[in-house]
Structure formats: structure tokens, C-alpha cells
N, C-alpha and C positions, 0 to 999 in steps of 0.2 A: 576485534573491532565490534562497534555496538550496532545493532542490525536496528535499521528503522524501527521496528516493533518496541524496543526498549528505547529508545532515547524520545518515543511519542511519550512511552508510559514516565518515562523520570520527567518529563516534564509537565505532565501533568499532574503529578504530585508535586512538585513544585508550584502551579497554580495554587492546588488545594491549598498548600499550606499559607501562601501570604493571604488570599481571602481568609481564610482562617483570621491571621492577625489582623487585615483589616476589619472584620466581624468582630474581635475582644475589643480593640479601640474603641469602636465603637457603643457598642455595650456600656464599655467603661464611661465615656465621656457622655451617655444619655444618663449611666446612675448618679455622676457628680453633680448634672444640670438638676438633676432630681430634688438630691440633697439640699442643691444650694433655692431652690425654689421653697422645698421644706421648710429650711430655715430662715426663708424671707430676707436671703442675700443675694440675691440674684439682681445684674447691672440693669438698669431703666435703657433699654432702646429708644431714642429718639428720634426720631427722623430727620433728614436734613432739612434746614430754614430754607424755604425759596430757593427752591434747587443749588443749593451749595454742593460743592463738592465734599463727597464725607473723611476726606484726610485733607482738608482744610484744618490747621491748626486751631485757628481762631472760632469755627463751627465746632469741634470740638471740645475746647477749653469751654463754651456756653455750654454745650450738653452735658457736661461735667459737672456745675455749678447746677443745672436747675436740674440734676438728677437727685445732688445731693439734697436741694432742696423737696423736691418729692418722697425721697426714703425718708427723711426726718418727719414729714406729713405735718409741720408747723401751721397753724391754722392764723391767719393773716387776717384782720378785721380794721387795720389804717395804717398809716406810716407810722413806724417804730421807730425812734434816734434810741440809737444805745454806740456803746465806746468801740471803735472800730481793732477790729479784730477779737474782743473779749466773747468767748463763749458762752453763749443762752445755756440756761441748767442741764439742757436735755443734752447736752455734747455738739449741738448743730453750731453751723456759725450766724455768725450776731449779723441782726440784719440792720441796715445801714437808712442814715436820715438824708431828704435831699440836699442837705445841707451840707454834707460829708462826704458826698461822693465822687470820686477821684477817674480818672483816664484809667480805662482799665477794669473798672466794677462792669454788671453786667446789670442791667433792668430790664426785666420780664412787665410785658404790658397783657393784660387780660382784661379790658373793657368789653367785648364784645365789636369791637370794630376789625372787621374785616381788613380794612386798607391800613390798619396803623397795629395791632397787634403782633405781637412777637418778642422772641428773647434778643436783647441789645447789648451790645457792648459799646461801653462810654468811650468816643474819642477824644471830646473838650469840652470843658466847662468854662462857661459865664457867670461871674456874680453881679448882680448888677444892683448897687446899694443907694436905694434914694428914702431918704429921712431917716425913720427908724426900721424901716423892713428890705430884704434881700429877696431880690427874686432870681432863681436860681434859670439857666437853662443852659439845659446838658444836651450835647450834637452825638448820635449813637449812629450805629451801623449794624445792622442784617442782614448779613447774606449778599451787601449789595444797596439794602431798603436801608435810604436813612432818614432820621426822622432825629427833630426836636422834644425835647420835655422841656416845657416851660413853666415856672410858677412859685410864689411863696412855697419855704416848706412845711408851712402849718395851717395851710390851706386844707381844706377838702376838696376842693377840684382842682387840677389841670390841664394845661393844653398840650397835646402833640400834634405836630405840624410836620408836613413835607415839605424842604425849602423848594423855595420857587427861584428858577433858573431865569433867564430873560425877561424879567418882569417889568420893564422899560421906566422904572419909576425910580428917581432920583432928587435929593434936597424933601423940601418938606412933602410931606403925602396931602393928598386932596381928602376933603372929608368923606368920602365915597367911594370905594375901588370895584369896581367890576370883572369879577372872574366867571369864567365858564358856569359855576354853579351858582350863579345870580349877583347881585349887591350887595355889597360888605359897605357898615358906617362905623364910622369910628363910634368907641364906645371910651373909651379910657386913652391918658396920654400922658408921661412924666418925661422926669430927666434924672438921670443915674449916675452913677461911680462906677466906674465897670475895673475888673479883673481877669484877666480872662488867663484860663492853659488850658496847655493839651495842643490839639487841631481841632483848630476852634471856627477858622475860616473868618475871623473878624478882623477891621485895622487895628492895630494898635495906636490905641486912641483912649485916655482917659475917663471920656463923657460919650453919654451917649441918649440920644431918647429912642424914648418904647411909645407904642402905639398898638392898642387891643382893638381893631375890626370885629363888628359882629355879623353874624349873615342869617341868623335868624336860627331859634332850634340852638343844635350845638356848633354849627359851624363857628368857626373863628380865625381871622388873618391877626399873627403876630408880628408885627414891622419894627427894624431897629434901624434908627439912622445916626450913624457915624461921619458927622460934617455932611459930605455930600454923599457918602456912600450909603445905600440901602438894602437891608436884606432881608425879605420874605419869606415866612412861614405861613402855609394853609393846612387847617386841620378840623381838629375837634376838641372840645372841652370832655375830658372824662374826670370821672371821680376818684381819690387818689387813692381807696383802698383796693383798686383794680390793677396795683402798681407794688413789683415786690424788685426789691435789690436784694444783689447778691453777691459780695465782695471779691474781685478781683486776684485776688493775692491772700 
């Protein structure tokens, strides 16, 4: 029989040896982070948007796309159309015009605004075609944050807006709206061809007019009325080379 004194000792060499292997694992997997640091293949940690969960699919799939955007280090100076899906020389992928952009692509906003930046993923688009120009606006999602892109795509500025929920305004708008952050006056007004996919949250309605509120600075209310139905955006006007797409698929 094995007397206490030996079966302390076999089991303590039994300790010794799996810290052992845990100690080579370890070793191992600090020289690979090593290497892969060396060679400037190491994955971009991101952090999660607005407290998302980080095995959210969808928070992932964005940290994916704007990692690979950073390892390529593409230097972005305005909105680029080029053919969707064909690869930029350097082997990155082709970055997309707002005029191309589908349910599914992801837009990174980098204006410096605090309440409206972040990486988006496109739920629905609007085209909305009056004469000869298309203004495009695209309903995105963050984490939860969602937020409008609104505007020609050969613009240099536009707007993103947070829709406004209960906004008790229906049929034509008054020339003056009053929100929390002061007086909005209409500034611009048409009527349009509209198109819409995706989740888009619109009626399906062929005509529609737009209406641009100013509030002075950069604020801006964007209103779209569908017969009697109305729906608000409050935001801000940014500049569009503060705006990178990044394709979906």
C-alpha cells in the first residue's frame, strides 16, 4: 500500500509537471503574439460601440470591416465612387459612393461630433429623385444609435440626423419648428421620386417632399412628408470627407 508520505510526493510531481505545460503554452503563445506583432499582422482590437455586446454578430462584422480598413491605412481626402466590389491596387477593398450604397454596407462617421459619430451598418435606403439630382438617405444602426445620412452624393457636406419620435407634426410643416435646442426655419423645400429598400421605415408612397430646417451654426431638421405622414430628423450638417464606406459583403 502507498503510505501517505508517497502519494503527497506523486502528487506533487504531478503538480510540477502540468504548471510545467501550462508555463511552455504560455511562452509559446507570448512568442507567436510576438512574431505576429513583428510582422505587423497582428488583429486591430476594437472595442464595443455603445456598450454592445461583443459576440453580437452584427458589432462584430463592423469591427471587421473597419479593422481591415485601418491595416490597409487608405488615406481618405472625399467620397470616392469606384465599381463596387473591384479592388483598389493596394489589394484593399474599393470604397463605395453614396450613391451605391446598399443594406448591409457599413459607414464610419468621423466628423468630431460626439452624439452622431460612429461605425453604422446600413438598414434602408432612400433615393429620392427631383429634376436632375438624387439625394440619397441612408437609416443606419449602432449599437442601438440610429442615425440618418442624408444628401446629394457629390456634395461636400451632409447631414446626420437622429429621427425624432413623437414629434406631433403632421401634413404640411409650419415655417418654424421649435425643438429643445432652439428655432429651426425652413431653409430649402422640394418634391421627389422616391425609392426606397431595405428597412427604411417609410410609406410606400411614390412622391414625397423634403424640407431642410436650419437652427443656426450646424444644426439641421431634415423633414420628409408622405401625404399626411411625417418623419423627422435632428442633427447636424458635417463635411462628407469625414465619412468612409465600407462594403458589406
Amino acid at each position: 500500500m502507498l503510505t501517505f508520505a508517497s502519494l503527497l510526493a506523486a502528487m506533487t510531481i504531478a503538480g510540477a509537471f502540468w504548471v510545467g505545460v501550462l508555463a511552455a503554452r504560455r511562452l509559446r503563445d507570448w512568442g507567436e503574439g510576438r512574431r505576429a506583432l513583428d510582422d505587423g499582422t497582428s488583429p486591430l482590437a476594437l472595442a464595443a460601440a455603445g456598450g454592445a455586446a461583443p459576440d453580437d454578430p452584427r458589432t462584430r462584422k463592423i469591427r471587421a470591416l473597419v479593422a481591415e480598413r485601418l491595416r490597409h491605412d487608405r488615406p481618405q481626402t472625399g467620397p470616392v465612387s469606384t465599381v463596387r466590389g473591384q479592388p483598389t491596387p493596394d489589394g484593399a477593398p474599393a470604397d463605395l459612393d453614396l450613391s451605391t450604397l446598399r443594406a448591409g454596407d457599413v459607414v464610419v462617421i468621423e466628423a468630431g461630433e460626439a452624439d452622431h459619430d460612429g461605425d453604422y451598418i446600413v438598414e434602408g435606403i432612400a433615393h429620392l429623385r427631383e429634376g436632375g439630382q438624387t439625394t440619397v438617405v441612408a437609416m443606419m444602426q449602432d449599437a442601438g444609435k440610429a442615425r440618418w445620412l442624408v444628401g446629394p452624393p457629390n456634395s461636400e457636406e451632409w447631414y446626420v440626423v437622429a429621427p425624432v419620435a413623437g414629434h406631433g407634426l403632421s401634413g404640411e410643416p409650419p415655417r418654424n419648428i421649435t425643438r429643445e435646442r432652439g428655432t429651426y426655419s425652413l431653409m430649402r423645400r422640394g418634391q421627389a421620386s422616391a425609392a426606397c429598400t431595405g428597412h427604411h421605415g417609410r410609406p410606400e408612397l411614390p412622391r414625397v417632399a423634403t424640407y431642410v430646417f436650419s437652427g443656426g451654426g450646424k444644426d439641421v431638421l431634415w423633414l420628409e412628408r408622405w401625404d399626411h405622414d411625417v418623419v423627422l430628423g435632428e442633427g447636424r450638417t458635417i463635411e462628407a470627407h469625414a465619412v468612409t464606406f465600407l462594403p458589406g459583403s
